[in-house]
N, C-alpha and C positions, 0 to 999 in steps of 0.2 A: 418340236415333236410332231408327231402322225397326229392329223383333226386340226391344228395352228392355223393362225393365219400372219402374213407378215404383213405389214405397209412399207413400200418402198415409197420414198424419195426421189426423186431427179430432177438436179441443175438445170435449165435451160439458159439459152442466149437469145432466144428469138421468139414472142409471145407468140409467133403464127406458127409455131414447131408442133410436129404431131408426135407423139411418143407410142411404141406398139412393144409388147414381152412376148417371151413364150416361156413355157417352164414344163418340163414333161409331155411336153407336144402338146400342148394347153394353152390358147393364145389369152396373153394378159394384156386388157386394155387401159392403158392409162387415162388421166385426164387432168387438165386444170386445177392448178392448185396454190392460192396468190399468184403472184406478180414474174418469178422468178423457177418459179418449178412445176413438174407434174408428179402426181400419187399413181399409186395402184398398188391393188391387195391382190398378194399370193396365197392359195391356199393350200396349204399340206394338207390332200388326201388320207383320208384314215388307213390304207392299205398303201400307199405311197413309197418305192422299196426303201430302206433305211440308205443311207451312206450320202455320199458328198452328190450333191446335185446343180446342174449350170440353169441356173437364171439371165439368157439371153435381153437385153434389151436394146431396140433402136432407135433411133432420134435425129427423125425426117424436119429439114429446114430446106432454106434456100439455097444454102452456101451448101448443101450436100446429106448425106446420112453418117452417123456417129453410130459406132457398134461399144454397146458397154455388155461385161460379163460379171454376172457374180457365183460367187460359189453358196451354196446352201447346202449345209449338213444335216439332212434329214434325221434323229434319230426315232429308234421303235417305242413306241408306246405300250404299258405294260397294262391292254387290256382286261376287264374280270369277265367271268363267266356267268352266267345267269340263265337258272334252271325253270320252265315256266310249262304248267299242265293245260290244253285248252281243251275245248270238246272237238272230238276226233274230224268232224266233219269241215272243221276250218282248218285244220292242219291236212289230212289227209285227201286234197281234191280231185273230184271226178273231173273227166277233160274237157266239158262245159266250162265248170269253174276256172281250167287252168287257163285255159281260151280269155277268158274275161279278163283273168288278174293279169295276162300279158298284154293285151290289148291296154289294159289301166295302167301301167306301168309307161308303156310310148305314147300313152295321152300324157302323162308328166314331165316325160323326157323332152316332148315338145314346145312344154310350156318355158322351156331352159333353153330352146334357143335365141329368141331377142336379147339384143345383147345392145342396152341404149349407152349412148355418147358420155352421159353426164350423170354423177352422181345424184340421185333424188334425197336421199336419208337428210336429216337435220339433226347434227351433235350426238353423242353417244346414243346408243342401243340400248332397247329397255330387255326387261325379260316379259315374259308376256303374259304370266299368269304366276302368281306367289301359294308356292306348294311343297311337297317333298318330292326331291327326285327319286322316284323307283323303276324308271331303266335308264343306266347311262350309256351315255354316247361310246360307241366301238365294242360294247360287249358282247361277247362270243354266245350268240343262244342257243340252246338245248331246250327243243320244243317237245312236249310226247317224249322224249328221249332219243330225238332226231337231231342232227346240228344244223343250224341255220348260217344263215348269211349276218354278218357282225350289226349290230341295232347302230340305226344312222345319223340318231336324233337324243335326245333328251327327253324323257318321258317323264311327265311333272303330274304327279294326283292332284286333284284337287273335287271339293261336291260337285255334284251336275250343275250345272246350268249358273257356274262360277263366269264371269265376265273374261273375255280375253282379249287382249290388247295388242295394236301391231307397232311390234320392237320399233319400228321408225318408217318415215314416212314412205310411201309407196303407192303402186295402182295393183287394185289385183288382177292378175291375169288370169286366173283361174278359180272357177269354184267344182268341186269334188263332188261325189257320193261313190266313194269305192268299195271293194269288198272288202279288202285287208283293213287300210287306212281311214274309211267310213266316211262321214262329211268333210271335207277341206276344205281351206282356201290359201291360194299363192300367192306372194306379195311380190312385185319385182319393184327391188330398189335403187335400178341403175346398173349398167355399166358389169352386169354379168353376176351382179348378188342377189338370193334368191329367198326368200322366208316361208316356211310352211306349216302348218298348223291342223293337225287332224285329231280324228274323231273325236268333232264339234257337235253336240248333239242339236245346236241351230248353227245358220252361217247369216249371220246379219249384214251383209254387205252381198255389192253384183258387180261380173266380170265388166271390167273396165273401170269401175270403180276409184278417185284417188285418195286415200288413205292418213290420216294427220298420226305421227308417232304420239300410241296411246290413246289412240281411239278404238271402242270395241269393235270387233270382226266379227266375234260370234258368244259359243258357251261351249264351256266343256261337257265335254258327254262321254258314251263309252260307244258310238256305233263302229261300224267293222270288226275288226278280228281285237275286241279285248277284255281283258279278265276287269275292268273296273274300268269310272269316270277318270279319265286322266287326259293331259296331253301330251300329244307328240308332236313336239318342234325343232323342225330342219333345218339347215341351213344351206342351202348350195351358191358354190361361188367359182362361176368360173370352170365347171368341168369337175368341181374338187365337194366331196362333203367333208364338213370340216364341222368342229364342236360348238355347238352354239356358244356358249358361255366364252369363246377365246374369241366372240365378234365384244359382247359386252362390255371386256378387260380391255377393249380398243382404247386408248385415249384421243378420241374423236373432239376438238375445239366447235364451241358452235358456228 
């Protein structure tokens, strides 16, 4: 479904083989994985069109390139809707403000381009803070009575200044103070997967930072644009936002 992720598999013959994907015009980079094969995770786009989709991959050796294809049947996701009042002046911005939130936006988008060799993570994915989820992931918002763009992340309440921990190991490459999204900080955990974590009312960690899975980052808080202490956590992979909790359901061996 829309928000998934898949883990591919691939045979090799040659340990010096490089393996490279593409999917939706999205390059998927594989890598090492025991003796005989390489991994890589595909991520289904929350907005990603429905229907049957090619999963290109190649596999660079000595003896030449091997071209494999797969089919991936995307289906729709049957996102809900979610009604939310804030005070007019963060919804409604003057061209100051729109100026900033777009400039903050290609500060993000930058931090999503390193794209390292080798997976960092160790063993399954934690979740990063134990709460009630009150905005899920792909929900169609209606802010003021305005439509928004579909919520990206998983928004988990919790008190202020609750401890929050990073899902798995990582360095951060970024730390935040935005206007929407408030304090953040970005986890990059290899090879094109991305962890995010906002309005943290502290960020306990510093860019370049490396990261032990379940170690604290920060607190939750409510700064930026939000009606209570909660968090909002991303996940970007690969060109793709995808549902946090479909990284968790991974069955990642340690």
């Amino acid at each position: 479904k829309q928000g998934q992720v898949l883990w591919i598999d691939v045979p090799i013959s040659q340990p010096q083989a490089k393996v490279s994907g593409l999917f939706l015009k999205r390059k998927i980079p594989f890598f090492p994985h025991g003796d005989t094969q390489f991994a890589g995770m595909v991520g289904i786009d929350m907005e990603d069109p429905p229907g049957m989709q090619e999963l290109s991959i190649t596999v660079h050796s000595d003896s030449g390139s091997d071209h494999l294809s797969y089919s991936v049947l995307i289906i729709k996701e049957d996102y809900t809707v979610q009604h939310l009042t804030l005070p007019k002046n963060t919804v409604d911005l003057d061209a100051k403000t729109l100026k900033r939130v777009q400039q903050e936006k290609e500060e993000l988008t930058e931090a999503f381009h390193h794209i390292g060799t080798r997976p960092l993570w160790d063993g399954p994915f934690l979740e990063p803070v134990n709460g009630k989820v009150t905005g899920v992931f792909g929900s169609r918002r209606v802010i003021n009575g305005q439509s928004r763009r579909p919520h990206s992340g998983e928004d988990i309440a919790a008190p202020k200044g609750t401890p929050v921990q990073a899902i798995n190991k990582g360095i951060v490459v970024k730390t935040v103070d935005h206007f929407v999204s408030g304090k953040g900080v970005v986890l990059d955990h290899g090879v094109g997967l991305f962890s995010m974590y906002f309005h943290l009312s502290e960020i306990d960690v510093t860019s370049g930072q490396t990261i032990q899975k379940g170690e604290a980052l920060g607190k939750v808080g409510a700064t930026g644009r939000a009606t209570g202490p909660h968090l909002h956590w991303g996940i970007h992979l690969n060109g793709s936002r995808i549902n946090p909790y479909a990284l968790t359901a991974l069955p990642i061996s340690n």
